[in-house]
C-alpha positions in Angstrom: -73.2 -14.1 52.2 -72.5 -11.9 49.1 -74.5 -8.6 50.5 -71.5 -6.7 51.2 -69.9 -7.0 47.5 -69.7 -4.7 44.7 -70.2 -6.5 41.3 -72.2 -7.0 38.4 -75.0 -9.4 38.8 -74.7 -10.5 35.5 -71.2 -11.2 35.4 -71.3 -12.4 39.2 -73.9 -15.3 37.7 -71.9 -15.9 35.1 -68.7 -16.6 37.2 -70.9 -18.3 40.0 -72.2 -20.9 37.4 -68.9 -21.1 35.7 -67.1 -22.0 38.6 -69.5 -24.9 40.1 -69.8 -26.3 36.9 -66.4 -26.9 36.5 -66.7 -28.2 40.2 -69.5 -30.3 39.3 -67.2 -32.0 36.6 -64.6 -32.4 38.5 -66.3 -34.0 41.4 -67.8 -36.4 38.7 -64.0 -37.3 38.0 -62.8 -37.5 41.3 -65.8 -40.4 41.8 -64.5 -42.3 39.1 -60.9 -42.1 40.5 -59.6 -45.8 41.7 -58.1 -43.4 45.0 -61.4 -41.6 45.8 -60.2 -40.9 49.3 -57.3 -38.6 49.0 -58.8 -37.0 45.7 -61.8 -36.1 47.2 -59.7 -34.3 50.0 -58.1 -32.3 46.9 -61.2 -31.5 45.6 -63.2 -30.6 48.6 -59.8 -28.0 48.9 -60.6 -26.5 45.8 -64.2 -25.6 47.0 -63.2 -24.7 49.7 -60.8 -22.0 48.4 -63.3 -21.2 45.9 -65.7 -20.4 48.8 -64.0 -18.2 50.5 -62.5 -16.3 47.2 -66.8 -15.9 45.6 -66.4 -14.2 49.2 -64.1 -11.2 48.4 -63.9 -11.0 44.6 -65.2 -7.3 44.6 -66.0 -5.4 41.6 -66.5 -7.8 39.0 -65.4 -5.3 35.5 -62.6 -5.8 33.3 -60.8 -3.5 31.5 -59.5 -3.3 27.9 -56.0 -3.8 29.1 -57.1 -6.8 31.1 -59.8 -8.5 27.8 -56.5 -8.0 26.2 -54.7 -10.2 28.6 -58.0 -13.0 28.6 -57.4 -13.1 24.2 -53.8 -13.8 25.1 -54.7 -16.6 27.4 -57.3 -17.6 25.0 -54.5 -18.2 22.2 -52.3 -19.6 25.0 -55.7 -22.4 25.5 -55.5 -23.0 21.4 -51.6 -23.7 21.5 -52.2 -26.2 24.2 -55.2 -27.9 22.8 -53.3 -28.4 19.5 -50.4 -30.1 21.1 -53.0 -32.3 22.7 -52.0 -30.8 26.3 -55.9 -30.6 26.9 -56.1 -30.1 30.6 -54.0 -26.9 30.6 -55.9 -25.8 27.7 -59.2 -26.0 29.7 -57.2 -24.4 32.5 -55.9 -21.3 30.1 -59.6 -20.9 28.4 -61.3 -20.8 32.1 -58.5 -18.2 33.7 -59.2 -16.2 30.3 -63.0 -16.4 30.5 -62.7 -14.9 34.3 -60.5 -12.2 33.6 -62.2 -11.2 30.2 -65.5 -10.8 32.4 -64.6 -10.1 35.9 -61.3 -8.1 36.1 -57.6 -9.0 37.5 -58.6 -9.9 41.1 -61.7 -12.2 40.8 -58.7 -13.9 38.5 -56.0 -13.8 40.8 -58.3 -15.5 43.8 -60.0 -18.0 41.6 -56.3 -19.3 39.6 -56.2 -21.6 42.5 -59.6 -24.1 42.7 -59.6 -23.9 38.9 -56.1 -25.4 39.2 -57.1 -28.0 41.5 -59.8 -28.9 40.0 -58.7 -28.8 36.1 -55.2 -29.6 36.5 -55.0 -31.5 39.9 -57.8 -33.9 40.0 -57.4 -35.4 36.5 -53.9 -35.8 36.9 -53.9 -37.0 40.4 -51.5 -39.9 39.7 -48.8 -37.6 38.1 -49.7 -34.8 41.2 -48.6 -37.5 43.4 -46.0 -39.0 42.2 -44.5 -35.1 41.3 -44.9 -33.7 44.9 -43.9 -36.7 46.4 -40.3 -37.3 45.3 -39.1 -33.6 46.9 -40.8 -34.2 50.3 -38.9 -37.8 50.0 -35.4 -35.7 49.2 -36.2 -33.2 51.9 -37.7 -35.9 54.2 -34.5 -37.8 54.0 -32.6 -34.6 55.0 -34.3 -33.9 57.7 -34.0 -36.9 59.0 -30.4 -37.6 58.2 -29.4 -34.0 60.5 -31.1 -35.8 63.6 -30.0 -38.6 63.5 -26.7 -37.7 63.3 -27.4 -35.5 66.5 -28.3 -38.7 67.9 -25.4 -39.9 67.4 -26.2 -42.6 64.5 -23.8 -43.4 61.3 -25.7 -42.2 58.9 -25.3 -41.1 55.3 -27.8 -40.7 52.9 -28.2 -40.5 48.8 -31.2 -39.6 47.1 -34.1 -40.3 49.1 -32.3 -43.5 50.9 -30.7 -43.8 54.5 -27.7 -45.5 55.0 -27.6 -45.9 59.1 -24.9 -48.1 60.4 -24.6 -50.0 56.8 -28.3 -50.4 56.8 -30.6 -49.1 54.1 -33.7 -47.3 54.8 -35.2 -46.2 51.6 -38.1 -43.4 51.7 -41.0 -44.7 49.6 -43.6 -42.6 48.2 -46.0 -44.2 50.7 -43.9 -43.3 53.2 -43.5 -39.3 52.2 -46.7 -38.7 53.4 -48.2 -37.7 50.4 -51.1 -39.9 50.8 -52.0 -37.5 53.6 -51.2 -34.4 52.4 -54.3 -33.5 50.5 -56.3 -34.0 53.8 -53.9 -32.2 55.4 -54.3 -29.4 52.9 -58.0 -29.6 53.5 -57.8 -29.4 57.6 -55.3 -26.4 57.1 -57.5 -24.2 54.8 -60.4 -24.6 57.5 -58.2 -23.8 60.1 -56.4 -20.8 58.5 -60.5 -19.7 57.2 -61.1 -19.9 61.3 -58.3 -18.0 62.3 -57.4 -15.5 59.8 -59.9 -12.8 58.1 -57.1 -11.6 55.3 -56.8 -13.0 52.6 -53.2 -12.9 52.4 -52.3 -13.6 55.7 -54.3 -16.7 55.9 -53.0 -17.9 52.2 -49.5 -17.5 53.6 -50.3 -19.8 57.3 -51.9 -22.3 55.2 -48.7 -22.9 52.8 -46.8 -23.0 56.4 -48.7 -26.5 56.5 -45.9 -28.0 53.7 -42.9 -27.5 55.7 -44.6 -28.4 59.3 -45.4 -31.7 57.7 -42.2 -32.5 56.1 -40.4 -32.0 59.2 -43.1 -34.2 61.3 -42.9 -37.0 58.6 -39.0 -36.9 58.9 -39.7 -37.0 62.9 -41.5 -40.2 61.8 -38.9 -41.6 59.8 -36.5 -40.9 62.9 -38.5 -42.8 65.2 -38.8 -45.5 62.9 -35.1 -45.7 63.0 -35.0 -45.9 66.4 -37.7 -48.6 66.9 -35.5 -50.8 64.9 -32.3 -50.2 66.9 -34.7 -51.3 69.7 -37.1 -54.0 68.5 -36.1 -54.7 65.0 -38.0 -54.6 61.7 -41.4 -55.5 62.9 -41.9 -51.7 64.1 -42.6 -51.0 60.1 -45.2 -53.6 60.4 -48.1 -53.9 61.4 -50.0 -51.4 64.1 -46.6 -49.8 65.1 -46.2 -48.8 61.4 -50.0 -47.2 61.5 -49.3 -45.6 65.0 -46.3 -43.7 63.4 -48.2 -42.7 61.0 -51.0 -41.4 62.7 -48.6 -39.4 64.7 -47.1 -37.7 62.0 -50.7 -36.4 60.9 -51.5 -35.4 64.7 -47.9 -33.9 65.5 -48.3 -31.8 62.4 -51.6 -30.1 62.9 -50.5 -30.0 66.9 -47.6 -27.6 65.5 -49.7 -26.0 62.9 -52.2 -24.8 64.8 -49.9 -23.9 67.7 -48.4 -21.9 65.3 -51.8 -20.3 63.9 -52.7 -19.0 67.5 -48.8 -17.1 67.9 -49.7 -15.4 64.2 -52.6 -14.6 65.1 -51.5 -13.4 68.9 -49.3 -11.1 67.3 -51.4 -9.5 64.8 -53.8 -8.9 67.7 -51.1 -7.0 69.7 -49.6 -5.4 66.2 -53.9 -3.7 65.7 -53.9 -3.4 69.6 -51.0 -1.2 69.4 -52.1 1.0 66.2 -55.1 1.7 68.6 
């Protein structure tokens, strides 16, 4: 797998044990968590990210400029452990130990997993709540636009719908979130699948954020409708779950649609430099 790189063995070992131990203790607190489910999904992403970045991290030497930089972070790592922010001083002391040994782009394409896996899976609660409240506001939106195109009274404040003098308020069950980290996981495979650059296939994979807010707000829509049709038992029950489920399926339906015209174009874009 690693044949084809140029590095130091030494500091590739180094960074190879460094990384799955922090994996390793971050999979140990993702088994504790009481939502083991969805953070396992978050930190199966982080390996996979850091599978595919041990993949291309190239010529693993760092220069004085760059030990300079890791010292900075290092002091960075103190600050935070003395205001008892210990998380993000574990974060700063890991990006610093990578860059002091390995050089600017082993750090720049590890920052990622270490984040999910230092900052994200400890603090999953907060990660939640956090992400979810601007995919509610968005969300609501969304979904306030097509309904009016619909032709529904609607207003809406915050994250709640006001359609013809009813209120519809966007929980933080129903923004998704609970879905997002498998989502997350099931676009990274996809965009590892279609995309060889490393670039190209980090900027499909974010594409997965606003694909799925739009298809939650779909859901949201059709929600509203099913209780202009058949009342309030359609967020009940196995309508509500169907609803959902389509949200999840419609989303990686467009995704992936959308991963094959990227990738149809590239083909033509190297076809004609030929």
């Amino acid at each position: 797998m690693f044949k084809t790189i140029d590095y130091n063995k030494g500091n590739f070992a180094i960074l190879l044990l460094f990384v799955a131990s922090l994996a390793v203790w971050s999979g140990y607190l993702c088994l504790s968590s009481s939502d083991i489910q969805a953070v396992f999904s978050l930190w199966a992403l982080g390996g996979c990210v850091a599978f595919t970045a041990l993949k291309n991290v190239g010529n693993l030497h760092a220069s004085n400029l760059e030990k300079f930089f890791a010292f900075l972070l290092l002091i960075a790592g103190g600050f935070a452990g003395y205001f008892q922010l210990l998380h993000f001083a574990l974060f700063f002391v890991s990006v610093a130990c990578v860059l002091f040994f390995c050089g600017i782009k082993p750090t720049f394409i590890c920052v990622l997993p270490l984040a999910i896996w230092i900052l994200g899976v400890p603090n999953y609660s907060n990660v939640h709540i956090t992400v979810s409240y601007p995919m509610r506001v968005l969300e609501t939106i969304i979904a306030k636009g097509i309904l009016m195109l619909l032709g529904f009274d609607t207003t809406s404040q915050g994250t709640s719908l006001y359609v013809e003098n009813k209120q519809i308020i966007i929980t933080t069950a129903c923004s998704g979130v609970e879905h997002l980290w498998t989502l997350f996981l099931l676009a990274w495979l996809s965009a590892m699948v279609m995309f060889k650059q490393y670039f190209l296939r980090t900027i499909y994979f974010l594409c997965i954020i606003p694909i799925f807010i739009f298809c939650n707000a779909t859901r949201v829509v059709l929600s509203v409708v099913g209780m202009k049709l058949y009342g309030d038992k359609i967020l009940e029950g196995d309508a509500h779950f169907a609803l959902g489920l389509f949200a999840i399926i419609f989303t990686m339906i467009l995704f992936i649609g959308f991963g094959l015209f990227l990738r149809k174009i590239e083909d033509e874009r190297s076809d004609y430099g030929k």
